[in-house]
C-alpha positions in Angstrom: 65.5 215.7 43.5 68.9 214.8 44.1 70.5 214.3 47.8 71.2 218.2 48.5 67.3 218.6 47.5 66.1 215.6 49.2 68.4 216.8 52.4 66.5 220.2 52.3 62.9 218.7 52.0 63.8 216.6 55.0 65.3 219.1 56.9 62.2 221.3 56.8 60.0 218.6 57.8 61.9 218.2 60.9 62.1 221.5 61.5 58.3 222.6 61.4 56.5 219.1 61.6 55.2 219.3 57.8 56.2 218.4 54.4 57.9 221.4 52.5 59.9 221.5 49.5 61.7 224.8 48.2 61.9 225.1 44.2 65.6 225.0 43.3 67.6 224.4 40.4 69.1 221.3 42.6 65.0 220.7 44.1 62.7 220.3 41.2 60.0 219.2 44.2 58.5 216.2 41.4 55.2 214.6 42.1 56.9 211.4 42.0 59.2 212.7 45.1 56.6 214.1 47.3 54.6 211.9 49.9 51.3 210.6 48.1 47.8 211.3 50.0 49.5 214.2 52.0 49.9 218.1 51.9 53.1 219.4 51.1 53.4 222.9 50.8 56.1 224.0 47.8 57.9 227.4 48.0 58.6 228.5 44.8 60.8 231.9 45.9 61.3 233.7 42.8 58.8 236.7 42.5 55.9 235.3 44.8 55.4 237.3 48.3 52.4 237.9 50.5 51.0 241.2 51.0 52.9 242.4 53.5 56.7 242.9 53.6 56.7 241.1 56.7 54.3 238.5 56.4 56.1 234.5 56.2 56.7 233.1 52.5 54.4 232.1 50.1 53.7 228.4 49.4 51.1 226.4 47.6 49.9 223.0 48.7 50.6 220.0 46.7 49.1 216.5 47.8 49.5 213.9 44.9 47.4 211.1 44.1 46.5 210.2 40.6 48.6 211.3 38.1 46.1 212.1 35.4 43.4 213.9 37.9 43.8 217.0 38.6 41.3 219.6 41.5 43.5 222.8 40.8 41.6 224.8 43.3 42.1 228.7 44.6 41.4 229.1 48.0 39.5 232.3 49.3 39.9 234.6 52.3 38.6 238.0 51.5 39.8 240.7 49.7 42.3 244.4 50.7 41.5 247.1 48.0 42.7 250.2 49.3 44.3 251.5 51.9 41.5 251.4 54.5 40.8 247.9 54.0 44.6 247.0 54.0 45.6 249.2 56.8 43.0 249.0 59.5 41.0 246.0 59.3 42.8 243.9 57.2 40.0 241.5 56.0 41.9 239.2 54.0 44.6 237.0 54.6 47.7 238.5 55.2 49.7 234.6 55.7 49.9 231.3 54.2 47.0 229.2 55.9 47.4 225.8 55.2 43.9 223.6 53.9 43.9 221.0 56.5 42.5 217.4 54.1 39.0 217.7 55.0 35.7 218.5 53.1 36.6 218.1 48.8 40.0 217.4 50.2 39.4 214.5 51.8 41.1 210.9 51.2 39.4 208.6 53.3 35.7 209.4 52.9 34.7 207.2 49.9 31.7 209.6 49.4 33.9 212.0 48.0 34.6 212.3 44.3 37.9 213.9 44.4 39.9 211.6 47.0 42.0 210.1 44.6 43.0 213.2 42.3 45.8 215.0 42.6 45.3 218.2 44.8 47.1 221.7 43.8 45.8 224.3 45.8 46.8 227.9 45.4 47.3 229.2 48.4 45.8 233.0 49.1 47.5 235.7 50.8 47.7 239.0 48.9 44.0 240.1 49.0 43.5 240.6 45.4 41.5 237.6 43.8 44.6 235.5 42.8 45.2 238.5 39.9 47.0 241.2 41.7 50.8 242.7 40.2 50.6 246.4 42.5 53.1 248.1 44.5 50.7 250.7 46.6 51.4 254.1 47.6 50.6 253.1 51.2 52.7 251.3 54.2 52.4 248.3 55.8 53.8 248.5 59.4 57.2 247.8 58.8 57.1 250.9 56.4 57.3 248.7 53.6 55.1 249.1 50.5 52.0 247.2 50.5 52.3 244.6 47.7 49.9 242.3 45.7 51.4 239.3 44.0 48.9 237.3 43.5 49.3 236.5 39.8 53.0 235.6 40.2 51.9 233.5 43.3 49.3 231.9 41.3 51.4 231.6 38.4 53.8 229.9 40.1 51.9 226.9 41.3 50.4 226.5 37.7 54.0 227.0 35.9 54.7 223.8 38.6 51.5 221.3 37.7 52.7 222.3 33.8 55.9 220.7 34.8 55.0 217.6 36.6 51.8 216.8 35.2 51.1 215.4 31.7 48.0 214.9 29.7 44.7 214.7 32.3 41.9 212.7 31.9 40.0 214.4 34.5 40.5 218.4 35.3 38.2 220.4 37.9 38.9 224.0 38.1 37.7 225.3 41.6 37.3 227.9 43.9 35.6 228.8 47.2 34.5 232.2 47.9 36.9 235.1 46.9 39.0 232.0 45.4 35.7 231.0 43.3 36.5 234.9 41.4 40.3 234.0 41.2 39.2 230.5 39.6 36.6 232.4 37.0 39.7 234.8 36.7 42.3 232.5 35.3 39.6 230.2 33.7 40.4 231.1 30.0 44.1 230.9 30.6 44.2 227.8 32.1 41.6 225.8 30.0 43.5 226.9 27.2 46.9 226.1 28.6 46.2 222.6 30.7 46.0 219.4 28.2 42.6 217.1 29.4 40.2 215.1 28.0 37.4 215.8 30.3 37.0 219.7 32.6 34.9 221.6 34.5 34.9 224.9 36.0 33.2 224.9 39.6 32.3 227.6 41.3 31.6 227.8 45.0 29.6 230.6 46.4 30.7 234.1 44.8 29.6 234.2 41.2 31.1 238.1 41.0 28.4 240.1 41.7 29.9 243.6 42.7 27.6 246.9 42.6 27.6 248.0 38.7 31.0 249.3 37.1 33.1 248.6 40.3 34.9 245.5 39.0 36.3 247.2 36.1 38.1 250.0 38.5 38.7 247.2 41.0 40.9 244.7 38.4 43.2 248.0 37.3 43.6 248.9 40.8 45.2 245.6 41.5 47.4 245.7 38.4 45.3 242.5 36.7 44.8 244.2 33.6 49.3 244.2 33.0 49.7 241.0 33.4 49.1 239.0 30.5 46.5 236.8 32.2 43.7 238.1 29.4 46.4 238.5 26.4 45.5 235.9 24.1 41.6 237.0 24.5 41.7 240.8 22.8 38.6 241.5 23.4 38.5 240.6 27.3 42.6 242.7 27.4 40.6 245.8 26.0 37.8 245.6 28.4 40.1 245.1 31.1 42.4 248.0 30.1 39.2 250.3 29.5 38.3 249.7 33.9 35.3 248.0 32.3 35.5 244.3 32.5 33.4 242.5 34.7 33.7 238.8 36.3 29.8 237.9 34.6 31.8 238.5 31.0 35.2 236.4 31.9 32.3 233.8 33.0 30.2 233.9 29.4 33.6 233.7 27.8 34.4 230.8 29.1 31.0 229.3 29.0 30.7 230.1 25.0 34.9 229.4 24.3 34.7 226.0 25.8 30.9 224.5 25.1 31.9 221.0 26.2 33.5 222.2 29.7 30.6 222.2 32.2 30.3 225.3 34.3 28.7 224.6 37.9 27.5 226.7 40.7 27.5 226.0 44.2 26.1 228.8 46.1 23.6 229.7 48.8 20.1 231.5 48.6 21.1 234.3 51.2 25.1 234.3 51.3 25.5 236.9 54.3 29.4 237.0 53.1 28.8 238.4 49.0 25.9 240.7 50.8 28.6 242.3 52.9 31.3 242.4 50.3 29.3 244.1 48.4 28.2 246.8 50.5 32.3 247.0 51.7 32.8 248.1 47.6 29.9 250.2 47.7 31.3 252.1 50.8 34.6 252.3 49.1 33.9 253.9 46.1 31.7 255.7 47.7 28.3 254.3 46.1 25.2 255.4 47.8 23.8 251.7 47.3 23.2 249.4 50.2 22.6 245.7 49.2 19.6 243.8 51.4 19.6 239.7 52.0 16.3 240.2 49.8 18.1 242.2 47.1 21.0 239.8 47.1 18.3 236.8 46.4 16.9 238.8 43.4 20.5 239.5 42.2 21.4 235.5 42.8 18.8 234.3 40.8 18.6 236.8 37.9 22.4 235.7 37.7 21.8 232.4 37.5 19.2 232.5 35.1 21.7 234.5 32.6 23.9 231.7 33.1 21.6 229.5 32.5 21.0 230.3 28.8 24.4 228.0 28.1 23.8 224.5 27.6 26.5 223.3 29.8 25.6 225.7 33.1 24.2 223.6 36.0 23.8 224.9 39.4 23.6 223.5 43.3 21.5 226.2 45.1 21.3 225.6 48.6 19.0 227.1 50.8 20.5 229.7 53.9 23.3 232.0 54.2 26.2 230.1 54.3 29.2 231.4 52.6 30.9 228.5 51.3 30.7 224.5 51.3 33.7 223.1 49.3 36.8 223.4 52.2 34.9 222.8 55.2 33.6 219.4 56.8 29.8 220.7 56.0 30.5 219.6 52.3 29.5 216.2 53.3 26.4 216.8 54.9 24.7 219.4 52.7 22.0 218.9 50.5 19.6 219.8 47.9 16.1 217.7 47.3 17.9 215.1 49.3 20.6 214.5 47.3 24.3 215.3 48.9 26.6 217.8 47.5 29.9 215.0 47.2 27.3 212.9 45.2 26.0 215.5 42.8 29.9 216.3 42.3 30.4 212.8 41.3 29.2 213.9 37.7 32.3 216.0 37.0 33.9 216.7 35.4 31.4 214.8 32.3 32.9 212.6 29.6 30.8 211.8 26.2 27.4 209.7 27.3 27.2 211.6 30.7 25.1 214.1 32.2 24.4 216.2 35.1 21.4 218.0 36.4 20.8 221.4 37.8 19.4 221.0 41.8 17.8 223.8 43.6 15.8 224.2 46.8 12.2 226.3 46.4 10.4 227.7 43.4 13.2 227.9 40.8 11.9 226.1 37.8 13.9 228.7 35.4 17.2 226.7 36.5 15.9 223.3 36.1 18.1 221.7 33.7 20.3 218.4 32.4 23.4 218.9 30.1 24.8 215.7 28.4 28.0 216.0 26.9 27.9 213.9 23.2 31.9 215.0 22.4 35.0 215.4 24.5 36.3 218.7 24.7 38.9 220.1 23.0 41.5 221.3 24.6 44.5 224.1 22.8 47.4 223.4 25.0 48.8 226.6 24.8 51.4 228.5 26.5 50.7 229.8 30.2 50.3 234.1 30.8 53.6 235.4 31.1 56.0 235.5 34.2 56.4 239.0 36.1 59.8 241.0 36.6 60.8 241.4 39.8 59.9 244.5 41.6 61.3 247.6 40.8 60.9 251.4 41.1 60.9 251.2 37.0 59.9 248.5 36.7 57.4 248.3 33.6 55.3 245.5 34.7 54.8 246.6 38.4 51.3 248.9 38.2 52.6 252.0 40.9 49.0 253.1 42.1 50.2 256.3 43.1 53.2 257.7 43.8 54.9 256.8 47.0 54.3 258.7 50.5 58.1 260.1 52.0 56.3 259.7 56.0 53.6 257.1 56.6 51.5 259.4 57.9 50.8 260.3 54.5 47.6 258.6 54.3 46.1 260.0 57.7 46.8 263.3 56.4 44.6 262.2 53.1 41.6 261.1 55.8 42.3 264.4 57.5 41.2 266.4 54.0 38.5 264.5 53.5 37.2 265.2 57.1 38.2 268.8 56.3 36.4 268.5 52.7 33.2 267.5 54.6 32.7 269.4 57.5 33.2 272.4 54.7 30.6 270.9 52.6 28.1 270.4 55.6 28.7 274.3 56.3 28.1 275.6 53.1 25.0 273.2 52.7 23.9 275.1 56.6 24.3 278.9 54.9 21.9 277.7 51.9 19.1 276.4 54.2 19.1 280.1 55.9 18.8 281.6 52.4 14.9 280.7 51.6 14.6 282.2 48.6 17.2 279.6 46.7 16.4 275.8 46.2 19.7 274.3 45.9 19.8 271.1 42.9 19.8 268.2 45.7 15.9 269.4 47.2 14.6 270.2 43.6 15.9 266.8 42.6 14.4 265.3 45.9 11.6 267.2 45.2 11.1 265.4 41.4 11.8 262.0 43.1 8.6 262.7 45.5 6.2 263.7 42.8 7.2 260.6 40.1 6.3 258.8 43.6 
């Protein structure tokens, strides 16, 4: 690190009461120099920002232990896809939150698999599934653009553990909720780009399901498909770039391109959380579409029992609605057929000889499984996706939704018309209910709908 770098990291612990390190030419923040078992949260600078212009820097959390074990894990915290959802209720994180060393982040509990790995966790604070490069047409309230950097931020932490960590013997690829999409996201990059011997992808409660043809639209708008994260996997870059790729096909292309990396599911039977983040994209594209706890179950299992068809799928379906079970203290004490989450985790990531089993509360026989790995894996070692420019107006890399308001109360003027658009609509559709004699499309199509009844 060097005394100037060393001087800095100490510095900032004094200062705020926690371990931080800013990258530097001088402050290469090593494994070796950072304090083992605990969190220290590394600012990279560079291109990395949260969503707003005058939200704190980003960091990701480091906390070494092994050398050779690696949780790389993407944290969740909701999602901001247009300016409604980024402008009035905000629900996603708009700030570093720092993962307090509880639940798979634990380092006491001896029930818990993962204690003694190494811990990089990717931080979330740009509301677009860890894959966002978009400068928006609309404001934050400093009168800034609204930005999502999630790619570079993300990029940035895995551009770090390329740095400091060598060959692994042990990899686990996770995510929880919204971070569970960013982790199925990056999957075929980093698999491909990370040196192991033994991996697994684990997924924890959101296995993508989104009302049909809105993830496509909903990747472009956040500027995923310019990145590079999909370019050395054509046919996934041409899906992405046609608004049609979907987080159910990253998933099967990772499931077929890397046989001998198990893919596990954590998830509840009636996750209230995916029900309503579904019915938020329904409402923002407009979609007629409301999704039920019941139609969510349905959806769940006929998911499951796609994935399912691959050999090395397993799944830990827990009965209820929780959201997510990873990050939280619960992680100890839930359960399926009375054995614990930590010790059904204890199987991953597999080596040659082992196996683990699918566990599921109820009547789902379909998922009952056991996959036994005979061979390592083999893993590519290639080169990470691409690092992004720094903003600019013309900036080739930086996806310009639409073209940038000159008074922020642009977009209210936009709600206005649509208000306008409406009530205008609503009139019309009054002067045609006076005029018996004409059947306007919607009641003779209501009309059909009634008699196929």
């Amino acid at each position: 690190m060097g005394f100037g770098g060393l001087l800095l990291c100490v510095l900032l612990v004094a200062a705020r009461g926690q371990p931080e390190c800013r990258l530097s030419e001088s402050s290469p923040c090593t494994l070796a120099e950072l304090p083992k078992d605990v969190s220290t949260l590394i600012l990279p600078g560079g291109n990395t920002r949260c969503i707003f212009s005058d939200s704190p820097k980003y960091g990701f959390q480091v906390v070494p232990g092994v050398a050779d074990k690696l949780l790389l894990f993407f944290q969740g915290g909701g999602a901001c896809f247009n300016d409604a959802s980024t402008q009035t209720a905000t629900p996603c994180l708009t700030r570093v939150v720092q993962q307090p060393l509880v639940g798979v982040f634990d380092r006491e509990s001896l029930t818990n698999p993962f204690r003694d790995y190494t811990v990089v966790h990717i931080n979330y604070c740009s509301g677009d599934l860890h894959v966002g490069n978009v400068a928006r047409w609309y404001l934050d309230k400093a009168g800034q653009r609204v930005e999502q950097r999630g790619y570079a931020n993300a990029l940035s932490a895995l551009k770090w553990t390329r740095s400091h960590l060598g060959r692994l013997s042990a990899l686990v690829v996770a995510g929880s909720s919204t971070g569970a999409l960013g982790a199925q996201l990056w999957a075929p990059a980093l698999l491909r780009s990370l040196s192991f011997d033994a991996a697994s992808l684990l997924i924890d409660s959101d296995l993508g399901i989104f009302p049909r043809h809105a993830e496509g639209p909903l990747l472009t708008g956040f500027g995923a498909c310019e990145t590079g994260l999909f370019s050395s996997m054509p046919r996934l870059q041409q899906r992405c770039t046609a608004r049609e790729l979907s987080i159910e096909e990253v998933f099967e292309d990772v499931a077929t391109s890397f046989p001998r990396v198990t893919m596990a599911a954590i998830t509840s039977t009636g996750d209230k959380m995916q029900v309503r983040f579904y019915n938020a994209v329904c409402m923002a594209n407009m979609l007629p579409e409301r999704l039920t706890a019941e139609g969510f179950h349905a959806r769940l299992l006929e998911r499951l029992e796609a994935y399912n068809r691959h050999p090395n799928f397993v799944t830990f379906l827990i009965s209820g609605e929780s959201n997510y079970f990873l990050p939280l203290k619960a992680y100890f004490s839930t359960e399926v057929e009375g054995i614990p989450l930590p010790r059904w985790l204890d199987d991953l990531p597999e080596g040659p000889g082992q196996s683990i089993s699918s566990r599921c509360h109820g009547s789902c026989w379909k998922l009952a499984k056991t996959w036994s790995l005979s061979r390592p894996p083999i893993s590519a070692s290639e080169d990470l996706p691409t690092d992004v420019a720094p903003h600019g107006e013309d900036d080739p890399l930086i996806k310009i939704a639409a073209p940038a308001p000159s008074l922020p109360w642009w977009s209210n003027s936009y709600y206005a018309a649509l208000v306008l658009t409406s009530l205008l609509l609503c009139a019309g559709a009054a002067r045609e209910r006076r005029k018996p004699a004409v059947t306007s499309f919607a009641s003779r199509v209501l009309s059909q709908e009634s008699d196929s009844e």
